[in-house]
C-alpha positions in Angstrom: 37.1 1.4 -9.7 38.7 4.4 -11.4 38.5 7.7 -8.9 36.7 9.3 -11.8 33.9 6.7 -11.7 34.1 6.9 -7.3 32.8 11.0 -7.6 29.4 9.8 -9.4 29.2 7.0 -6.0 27.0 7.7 -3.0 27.2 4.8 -0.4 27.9 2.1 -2.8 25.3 3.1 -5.1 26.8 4.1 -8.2 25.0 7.6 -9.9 26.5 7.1 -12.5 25.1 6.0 -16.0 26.2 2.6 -17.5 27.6 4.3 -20.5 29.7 7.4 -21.7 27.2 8.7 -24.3 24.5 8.5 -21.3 26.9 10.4 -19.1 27.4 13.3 -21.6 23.6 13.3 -22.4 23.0 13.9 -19.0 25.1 16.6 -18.2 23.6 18.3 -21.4 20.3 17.9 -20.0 21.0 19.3 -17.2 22.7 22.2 -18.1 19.4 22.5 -20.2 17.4 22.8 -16.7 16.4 26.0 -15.4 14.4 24.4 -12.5 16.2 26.1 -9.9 16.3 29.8 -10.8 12.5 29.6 -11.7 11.9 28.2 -7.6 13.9 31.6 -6.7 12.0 33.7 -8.8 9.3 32.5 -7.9 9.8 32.5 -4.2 10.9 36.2 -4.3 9.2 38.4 -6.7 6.8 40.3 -5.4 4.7 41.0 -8.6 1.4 38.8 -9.3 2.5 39.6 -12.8 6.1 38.6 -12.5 4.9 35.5 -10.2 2.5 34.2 -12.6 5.0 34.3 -15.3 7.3 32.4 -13.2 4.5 29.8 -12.9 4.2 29.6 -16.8 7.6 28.6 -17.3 8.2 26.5 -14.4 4.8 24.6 -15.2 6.2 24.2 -18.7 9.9 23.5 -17.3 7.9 20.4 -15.2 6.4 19.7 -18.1 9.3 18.4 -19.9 11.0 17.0 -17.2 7.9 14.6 -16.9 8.0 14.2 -20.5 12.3 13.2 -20.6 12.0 11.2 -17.8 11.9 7.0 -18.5 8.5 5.9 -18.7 10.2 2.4 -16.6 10.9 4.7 -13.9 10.7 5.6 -10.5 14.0 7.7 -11.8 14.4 10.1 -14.3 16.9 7.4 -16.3 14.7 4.1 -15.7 15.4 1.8 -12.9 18.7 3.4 -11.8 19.1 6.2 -9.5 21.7 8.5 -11.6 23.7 12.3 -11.1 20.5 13.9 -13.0 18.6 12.3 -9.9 20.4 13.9 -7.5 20.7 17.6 -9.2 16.4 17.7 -10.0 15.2 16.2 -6.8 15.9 18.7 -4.0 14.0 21.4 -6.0 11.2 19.0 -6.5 11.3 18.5 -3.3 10.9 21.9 -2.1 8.0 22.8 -4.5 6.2 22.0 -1.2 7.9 25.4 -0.1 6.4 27.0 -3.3 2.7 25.6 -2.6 2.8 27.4 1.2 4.8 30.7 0.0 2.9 31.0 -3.0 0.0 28.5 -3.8 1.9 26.9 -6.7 0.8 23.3 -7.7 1.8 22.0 -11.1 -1.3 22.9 -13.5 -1.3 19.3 -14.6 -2.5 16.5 -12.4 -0.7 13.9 -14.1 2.4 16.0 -13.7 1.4 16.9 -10.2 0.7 12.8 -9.7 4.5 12.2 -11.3 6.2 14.4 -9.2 4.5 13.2 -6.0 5.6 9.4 -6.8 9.2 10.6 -7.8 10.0 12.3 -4.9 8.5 9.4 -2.3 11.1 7.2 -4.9 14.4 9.3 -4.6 13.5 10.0 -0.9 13.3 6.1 0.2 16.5 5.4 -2.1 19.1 4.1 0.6 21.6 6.6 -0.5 19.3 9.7 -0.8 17.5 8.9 3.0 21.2 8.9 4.5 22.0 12.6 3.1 18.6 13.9 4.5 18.2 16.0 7.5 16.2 14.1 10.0 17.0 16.5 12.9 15.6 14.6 16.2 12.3 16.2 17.2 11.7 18.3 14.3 9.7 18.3 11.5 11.4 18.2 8.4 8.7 20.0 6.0 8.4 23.0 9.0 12.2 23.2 8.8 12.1 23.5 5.0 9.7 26.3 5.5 11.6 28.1 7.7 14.4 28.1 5.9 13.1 29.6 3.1 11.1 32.1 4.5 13.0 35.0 4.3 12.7 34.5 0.5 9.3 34.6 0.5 9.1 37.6 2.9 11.7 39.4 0.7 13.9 40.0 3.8 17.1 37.4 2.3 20.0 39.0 1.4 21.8 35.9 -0.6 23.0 36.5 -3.9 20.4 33.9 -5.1 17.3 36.3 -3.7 19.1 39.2 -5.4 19.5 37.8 -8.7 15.9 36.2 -8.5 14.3 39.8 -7.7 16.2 41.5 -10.6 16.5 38.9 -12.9 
């Protein structure tokens, strides 16, 4: 296997679509993705205003994600866990962090309903369970919480909280 093709491989499970075109289309796609900066905003503005803005466009951002993703699934790219996988599904994950912070649910069942049975997908795929904290004793969704916080409470000083609040 080229070492090109060995970067897109996470325990022996290849991440990386079957064909070049796929593999540019992807990367396209997901430089098309604003996903993450919308969870930051969203996080840490302190607005209702600016907050229910950022729920606009991130319901609309979830939206289309729903609507690009393979209708085969359980991954965005059909049966195959791929790169886009693994760039989309920790913020999807953490949209769990948005719901206690802020009260954010997608507006749309169905999407709401998708992203529920894509995130219990990617998080029982061999390769994604072996990267995920499972600290003994602790409660993984508390952690995530805790973590994040000092976003919510306005009180992190990252360059991602700073370019959220001004953004």
């Amino acid at each position: 296997m080229p070492l090109r093709a060995c970067l897109f491989c996470l325990h022996a499970t290849c991440v990386r679509p079957a064909q070049p075109i796929y593999v540019t289309l992807q990367h396209a796609w997901l430089h098309s993705q604003c996903t993450c900066a919308e969870f930051y905003r969203l996080l840490v503005r302190k607005s209702e205003d600016d907050r229910a803005a950022s729920k606009a466009v991130l319901d609309k951002e979830l939206q289309h994600l729903v609507e690009s993703a393979d209708n085969e699934g359980p991954y965005l790219d059909g049966k195959q866990l791929t790169l886009a996988d693994c760039a989309v599904f920790p913020f999807l994950l953490r949209l769990a962090v948005l719901e206690h912070y802020r009260g954010y649910k997608p507006s749309s069942p169905g999407v709401a309903e998708w992203v529920s049975r894509y995130v219990a997908a990617v998080s029982a795929h061999p390769a994604v369970s072996a990267t995920m904290v499972h600290a003994e004793g602790k409660d993984y969704h508390a952690e995530l919480l805790k973590s994040y916080e000092r976003y919510a409470d306005g009180t992190a000083g990252s360059m991602m909280a700073r370019n959220a609040a001004r953004d």
